[in-house]
PAZAPA-4460 file (N, C-alpha, C; in steps of 0.05 Angstrom, whole numbers, plus 32768, in hexadecimal, padded with zeros to 4 digits):
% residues 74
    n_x    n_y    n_z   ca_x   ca_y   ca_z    c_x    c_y    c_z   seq   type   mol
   809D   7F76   7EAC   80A1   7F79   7EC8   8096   7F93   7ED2     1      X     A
   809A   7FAA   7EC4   8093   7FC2   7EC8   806A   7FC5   7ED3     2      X     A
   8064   7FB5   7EBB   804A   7FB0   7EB6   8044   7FAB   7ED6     3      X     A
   8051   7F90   7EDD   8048   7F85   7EF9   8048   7F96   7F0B     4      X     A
   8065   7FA3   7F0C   8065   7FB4   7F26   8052   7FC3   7F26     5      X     A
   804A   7FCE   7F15   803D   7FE7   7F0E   801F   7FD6   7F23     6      X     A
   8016   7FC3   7F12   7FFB   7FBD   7F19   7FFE   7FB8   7F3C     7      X     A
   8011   7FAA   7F46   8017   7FA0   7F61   8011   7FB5   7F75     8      X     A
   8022   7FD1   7F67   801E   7FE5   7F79   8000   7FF5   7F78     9      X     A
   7FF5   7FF0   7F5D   7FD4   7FF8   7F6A   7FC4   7FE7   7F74    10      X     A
   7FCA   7FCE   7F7C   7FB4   7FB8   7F83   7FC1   7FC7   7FA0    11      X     A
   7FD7   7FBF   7FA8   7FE4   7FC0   7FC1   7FD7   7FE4   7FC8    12      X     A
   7FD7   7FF7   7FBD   7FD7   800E   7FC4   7FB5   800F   7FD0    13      X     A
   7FA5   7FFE   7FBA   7F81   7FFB   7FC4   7F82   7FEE   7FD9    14      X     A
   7F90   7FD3   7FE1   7F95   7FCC   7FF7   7F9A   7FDC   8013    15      X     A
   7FA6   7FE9   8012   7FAF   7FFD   8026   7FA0   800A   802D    16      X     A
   7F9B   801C   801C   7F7D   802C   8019   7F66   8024   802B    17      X     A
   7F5B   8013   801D   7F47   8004   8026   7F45   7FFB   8047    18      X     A
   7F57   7FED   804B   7F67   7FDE   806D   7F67   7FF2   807B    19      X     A
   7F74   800A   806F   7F81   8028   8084   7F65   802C   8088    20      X     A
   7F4A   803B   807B   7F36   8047   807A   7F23   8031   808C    21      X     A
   7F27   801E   8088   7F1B   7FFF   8097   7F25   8001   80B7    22      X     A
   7F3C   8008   80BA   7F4A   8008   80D6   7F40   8024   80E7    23      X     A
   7F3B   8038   80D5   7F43   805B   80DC   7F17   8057   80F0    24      X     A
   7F07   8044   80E3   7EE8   804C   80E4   7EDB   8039   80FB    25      X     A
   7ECE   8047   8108   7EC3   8034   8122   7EBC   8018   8115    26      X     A
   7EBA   8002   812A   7EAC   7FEB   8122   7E99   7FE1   8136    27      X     A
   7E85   7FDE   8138   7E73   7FD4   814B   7E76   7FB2   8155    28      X     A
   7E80   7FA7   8143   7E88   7F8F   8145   7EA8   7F85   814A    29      X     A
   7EB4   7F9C   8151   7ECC   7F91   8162   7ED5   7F87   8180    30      X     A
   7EED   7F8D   818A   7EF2   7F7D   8195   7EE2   7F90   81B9    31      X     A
   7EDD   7FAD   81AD   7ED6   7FB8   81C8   7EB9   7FB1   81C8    32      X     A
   7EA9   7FAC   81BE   7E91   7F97   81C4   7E91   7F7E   81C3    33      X     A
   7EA9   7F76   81C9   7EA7   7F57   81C5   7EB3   7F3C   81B8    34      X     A
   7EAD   7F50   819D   7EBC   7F3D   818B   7EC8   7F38   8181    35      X     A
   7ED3   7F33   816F   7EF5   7F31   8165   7EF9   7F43   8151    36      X     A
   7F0D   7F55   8152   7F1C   7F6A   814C   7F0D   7F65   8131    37      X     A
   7F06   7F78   8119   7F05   7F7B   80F4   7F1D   7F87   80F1    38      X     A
   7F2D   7F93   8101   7F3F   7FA2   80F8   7F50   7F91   80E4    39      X     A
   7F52   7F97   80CC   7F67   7F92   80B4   7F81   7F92   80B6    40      X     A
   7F88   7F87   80CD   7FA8   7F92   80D2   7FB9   7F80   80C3    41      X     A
   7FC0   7F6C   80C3   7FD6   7F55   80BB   7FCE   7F5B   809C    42      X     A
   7FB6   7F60   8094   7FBD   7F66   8070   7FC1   7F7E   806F    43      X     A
   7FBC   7F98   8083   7FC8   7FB3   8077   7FE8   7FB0   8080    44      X     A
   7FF4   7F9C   8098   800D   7FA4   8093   801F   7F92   8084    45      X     A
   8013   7F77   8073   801C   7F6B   805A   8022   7F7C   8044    46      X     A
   8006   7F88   803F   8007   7F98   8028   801C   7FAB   802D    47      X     A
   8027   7FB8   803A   8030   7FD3   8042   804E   7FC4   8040    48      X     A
   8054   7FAD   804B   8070   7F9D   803E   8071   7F9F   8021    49      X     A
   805C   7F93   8013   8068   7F8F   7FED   805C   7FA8   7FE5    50      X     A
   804E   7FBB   7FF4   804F   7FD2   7FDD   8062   7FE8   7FE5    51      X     A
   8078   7FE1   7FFA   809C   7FE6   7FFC   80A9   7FDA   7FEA    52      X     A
   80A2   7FBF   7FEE   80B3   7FB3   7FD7   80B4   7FB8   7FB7    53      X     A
   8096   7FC0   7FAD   8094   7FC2   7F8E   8099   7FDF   7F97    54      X     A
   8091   7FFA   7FA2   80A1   8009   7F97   80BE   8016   7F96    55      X     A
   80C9   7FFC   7FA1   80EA   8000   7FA2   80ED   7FF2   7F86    56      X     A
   80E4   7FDC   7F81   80E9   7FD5   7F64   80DE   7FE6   7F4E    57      X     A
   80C5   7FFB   7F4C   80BD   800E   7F3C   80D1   8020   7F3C    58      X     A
   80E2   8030   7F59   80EA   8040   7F4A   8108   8039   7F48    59      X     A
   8111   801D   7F48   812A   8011   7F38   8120   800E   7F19    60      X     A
   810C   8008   7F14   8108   800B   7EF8   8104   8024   7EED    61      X     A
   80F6   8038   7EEC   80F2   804E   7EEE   810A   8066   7EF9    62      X     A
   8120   8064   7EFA   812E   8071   7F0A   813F   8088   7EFF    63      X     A
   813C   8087   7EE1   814C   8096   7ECA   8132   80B1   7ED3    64      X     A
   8113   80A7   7EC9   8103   80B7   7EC3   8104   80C8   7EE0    65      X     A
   80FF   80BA   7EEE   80FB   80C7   7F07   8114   80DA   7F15    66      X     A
   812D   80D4   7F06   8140   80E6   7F07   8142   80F6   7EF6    67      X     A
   8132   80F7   7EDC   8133   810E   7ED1   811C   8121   7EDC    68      X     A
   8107   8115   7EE4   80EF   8127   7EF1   80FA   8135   7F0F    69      X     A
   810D   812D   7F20   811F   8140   7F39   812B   8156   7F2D    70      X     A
   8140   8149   7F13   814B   8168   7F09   8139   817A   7EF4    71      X     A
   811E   816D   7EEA   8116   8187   7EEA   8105   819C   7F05    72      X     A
   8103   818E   7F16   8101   819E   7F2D   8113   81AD   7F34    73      X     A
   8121   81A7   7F3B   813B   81B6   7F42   814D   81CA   7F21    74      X     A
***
């Protein structure tokens, strides 16, 4: 399971990436010349749902380590 999450949250995290950087850059072929929006929206804000979801399940799995990595900060 660990395995999955792990992978979910980098497909999902390139996802993001990609969509955000896709949304952030002019397009000549959108909707202010005409034509229908490229903006990536409904898959950057899908993605941005399950890569909430896997990393609430990463750091339920992970949660010992990651509490021992706070107290050595502190």
């Amino acid at each position: 399971m660990r395995k999955f999450v792990s992978l979910l949250l980098l497909i999902t995290f390139l996802i993001l990436t990609i969509t955000g950087i896709q949304m952030l850059l002019p397009h000549l072929h959108g909707a202010e010349s005409g034509g229908m929006p490229f903006y990536p929206k409904g898959l950057h804000e899908y993605a941005s749902f399950l890569f909430i979801a896997a990393s609430g399940i990463h750091v339920f799995f992970n949660r010992k380590a990651l509490a021992s990595y706070v107290k050595q900060l502190f």
